[in-house]
N, C-alpha and C positions, 0 to 999 in steps of 0.2 A: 187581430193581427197575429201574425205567427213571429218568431225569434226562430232565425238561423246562426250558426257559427259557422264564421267560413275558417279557414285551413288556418290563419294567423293567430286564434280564438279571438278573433272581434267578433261581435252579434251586431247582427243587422235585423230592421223589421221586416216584413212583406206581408201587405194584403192578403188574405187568406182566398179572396176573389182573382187573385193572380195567379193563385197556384191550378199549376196542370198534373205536375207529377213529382214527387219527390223519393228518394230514397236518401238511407244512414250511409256516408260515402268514409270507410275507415280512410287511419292518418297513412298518408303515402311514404314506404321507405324513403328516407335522406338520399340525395344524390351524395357521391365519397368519390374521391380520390385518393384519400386515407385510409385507413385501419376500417373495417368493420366492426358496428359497436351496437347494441341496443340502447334504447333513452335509460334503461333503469339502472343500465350500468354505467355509464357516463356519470346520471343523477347521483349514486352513493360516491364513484369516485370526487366528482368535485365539489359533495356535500365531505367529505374527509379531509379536504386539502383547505377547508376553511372549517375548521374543529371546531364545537362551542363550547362554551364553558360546560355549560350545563343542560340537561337534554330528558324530554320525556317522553310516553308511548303513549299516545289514543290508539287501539288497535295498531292498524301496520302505518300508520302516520307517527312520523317524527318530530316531535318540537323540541324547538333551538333554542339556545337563547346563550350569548354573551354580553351582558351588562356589567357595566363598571361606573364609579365616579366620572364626569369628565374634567379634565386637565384646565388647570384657570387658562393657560394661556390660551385654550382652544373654546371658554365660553364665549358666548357674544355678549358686548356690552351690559353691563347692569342684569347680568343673569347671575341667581341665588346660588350659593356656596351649597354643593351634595347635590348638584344636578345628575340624573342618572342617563346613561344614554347604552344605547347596544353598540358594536363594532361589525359592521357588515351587514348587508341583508341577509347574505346568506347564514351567515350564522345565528341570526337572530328572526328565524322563519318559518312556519312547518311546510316539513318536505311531504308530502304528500302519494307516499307511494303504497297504492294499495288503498284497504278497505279502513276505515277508522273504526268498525264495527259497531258504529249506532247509525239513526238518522242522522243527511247532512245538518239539519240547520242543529239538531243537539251536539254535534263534534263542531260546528263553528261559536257554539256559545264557551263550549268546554274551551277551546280553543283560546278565544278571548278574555275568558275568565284568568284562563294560564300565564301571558304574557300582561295583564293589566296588575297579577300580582305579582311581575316584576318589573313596573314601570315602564313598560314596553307597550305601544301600539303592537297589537296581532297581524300578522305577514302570514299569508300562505303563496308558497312559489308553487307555481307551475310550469307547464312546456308545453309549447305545442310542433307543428311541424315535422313529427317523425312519426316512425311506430309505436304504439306503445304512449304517447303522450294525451295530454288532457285535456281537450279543446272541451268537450263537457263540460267538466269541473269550472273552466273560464268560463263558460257560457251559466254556468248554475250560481256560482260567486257574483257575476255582473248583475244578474236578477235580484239577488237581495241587496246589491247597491255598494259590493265592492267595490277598489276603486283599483283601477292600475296604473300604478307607479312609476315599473322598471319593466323595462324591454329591449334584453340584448341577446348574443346569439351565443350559443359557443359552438366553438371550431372544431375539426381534428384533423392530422394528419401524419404524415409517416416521419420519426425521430432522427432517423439517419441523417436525410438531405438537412436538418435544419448544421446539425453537427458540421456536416460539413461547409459551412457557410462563413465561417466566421475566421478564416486563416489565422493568423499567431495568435493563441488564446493566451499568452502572457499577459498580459495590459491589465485581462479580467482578474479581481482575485476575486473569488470562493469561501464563505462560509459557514459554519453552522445558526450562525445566531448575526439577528440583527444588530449591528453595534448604532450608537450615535452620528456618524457619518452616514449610515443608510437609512438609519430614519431622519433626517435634516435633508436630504435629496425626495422622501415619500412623500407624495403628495397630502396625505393625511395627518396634520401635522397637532401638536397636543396627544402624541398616542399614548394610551392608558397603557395600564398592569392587565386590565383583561386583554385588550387591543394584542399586545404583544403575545399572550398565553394562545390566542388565536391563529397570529402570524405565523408563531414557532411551533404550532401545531401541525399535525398530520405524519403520515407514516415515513417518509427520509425526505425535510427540509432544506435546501441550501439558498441560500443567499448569494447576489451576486455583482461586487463593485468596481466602475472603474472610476480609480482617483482620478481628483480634476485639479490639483495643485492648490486647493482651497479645501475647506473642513468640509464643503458640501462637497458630493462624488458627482464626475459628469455623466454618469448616467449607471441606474442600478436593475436589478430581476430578483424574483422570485421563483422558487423549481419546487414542486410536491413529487417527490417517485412516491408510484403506491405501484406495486408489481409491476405488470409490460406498461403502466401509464406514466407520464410526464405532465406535470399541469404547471403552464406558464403563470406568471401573473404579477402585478408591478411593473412591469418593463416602463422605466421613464427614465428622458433624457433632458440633461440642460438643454433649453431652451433656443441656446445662441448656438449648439454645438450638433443641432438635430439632422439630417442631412451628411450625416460623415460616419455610416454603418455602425455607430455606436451599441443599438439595439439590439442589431443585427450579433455582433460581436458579443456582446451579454446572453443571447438565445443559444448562441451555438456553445460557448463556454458551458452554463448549463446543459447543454442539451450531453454535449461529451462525459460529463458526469455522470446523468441519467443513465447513458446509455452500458457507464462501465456498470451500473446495479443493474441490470437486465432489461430495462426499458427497451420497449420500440415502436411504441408509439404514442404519439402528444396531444393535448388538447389544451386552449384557452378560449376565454370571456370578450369577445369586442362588442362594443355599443353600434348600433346599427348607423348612427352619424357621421361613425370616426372613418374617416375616408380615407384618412394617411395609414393607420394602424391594419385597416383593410387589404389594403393595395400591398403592405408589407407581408402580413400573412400569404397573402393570394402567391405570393412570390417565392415564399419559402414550403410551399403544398399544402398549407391548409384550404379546408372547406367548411362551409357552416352544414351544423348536423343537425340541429334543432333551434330554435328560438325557446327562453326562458323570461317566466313574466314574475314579478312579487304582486300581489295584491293585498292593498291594505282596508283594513275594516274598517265600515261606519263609523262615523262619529254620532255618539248622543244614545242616552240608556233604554231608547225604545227602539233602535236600530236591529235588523234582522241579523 
């Protein structure tokens, strides 16, 4: 049986009796309506905008890792007091860019060995879908029995139009640090002392709340500028209130921001499910530029 990886990095089998002809088909440039970008550069920017605590080098591979205590009110039932857990995948991952400079399966032991001596299950994220990305790598991880996890895309697209989208950005306030009202609306709730070191991480921060006449906000954002980039993320709305541009108004608040530090062009994370959050982007010019997978290792000490 042969192992193919098609363009998604899923591997597929086929009879080796089937095959007529084959060739190595590289990843196809991303369709754009946006900014022009390569994966490696997307990759560092929105490995920056979710900062880890703490971080190491196998060759040109990056390991991540933010672990903290978790918060009582966020363990589940009858779980032991000093439970360790990470904040993100992404920050708690190796990013993968470049050569680890040994054999793969010796940089997946090294790899495992790293995060297991911080209570961490081992995560390596990849991408596929663009130039430049790893469909390989997926296709070399699934063979020793990696498993994948997470599968979403991220976007990009041009910063101006989103700016202008959001008429009287009064409503929105702006700012540096997350307070207690924006974490009480985050979906993620029990956030830690690393969690937060994370969130308030990356190169110019802001935050973004509109009060809902209650200690919870009706709807909040996140903005990373890191030079001409914007990296959205958090955009969540009260529930009962979703449907009345809220979002929208939060995106462009930020985006105006952004755009007075130099930015001019954006990018975020949607889950390939989220249909509403889709249709949103879709509207305001984003496009998907590449699909991003985590994969998680084996379980059990004679796994590859």
């Amino acid at each position: 049986m042969l192992r193919i990886t098609r363009k998604s990095g899923e591997s597929v089998r086929v009879a080796e009796s089937a095959l007529v002809a084959a060739k190595l088909v590289p990843s196809a440039p991303a369709r754009r309506r946006g900014p022009a970008a390569s994966y490696e550069e997307l990759a560092r920017v929105s490995a920056r905008a979710w900062r880890p605590v703490e971080s190491g080098r196998l060759g040109e591979w990056e390991l991540r890792a933010a672990v903290g205590e978790v918060p009582c009110e966020a363990r589940p039932r009858g779980a032991a007091a000093g439970r360790r857990e990470g904040f993100t995948r992404r920050a708690n991952s190796v990013l993968p860019l470049g050569d680890p400079g040994v054999p793969l399966d010796e940089a997946l032991g090294a790899v495992r060995g790293w995060y297991a001596a911080r209570g961490l299950p081992a995560y390596v994220q990849t991408a596929t879908g663009a130039e430049g990305t790893q469909e390989l790598l997926c296709a070399e991880l699934e063979r020793r029995g990696w498993v994948r996890e997470v599968t979403a895309e991220l976007w990009v697209g041009p910063l101006a139009p989103v700016a202008d989208l959001g008429g009287d950005p009064s409503g929105v306030e702006l700012s540096r640090e997350a307070d207690e009202a924006w974490l009480a609306r985050y979906q993620r709730k029990g956030v830690s002392e690393v969690a937060l070191r994370v969130l308030t991480g990356g190169p110019s921060v802001w935050f973004a709340t509109v009060p809902g006449g209650t200690d919870v906000p009706a709807a909040i954002g996140r903005c990373v500028v890191d030079g001409r980039w914007a990296g959205f993320a958090a955009v969540e709305v009260d529930p009962e209130r979703r449907r009345r541009g809220l979002a929208t108004a939060v995106m462009a608040a930020l985006a105006r921001r952004a755009l007075d530090e130099g930015a001019s062009a954006a990018w975020l994370q949607v889950e390939a499910d989220n249909a509403g959050a889709r249709a949103l982007y879709e509207r305001m010019g984003f496009a998907a530029h590449h699909a991003y997978h985590h994969y998680r290792a084996p379980e059990g000490e004679g796994a590859p």
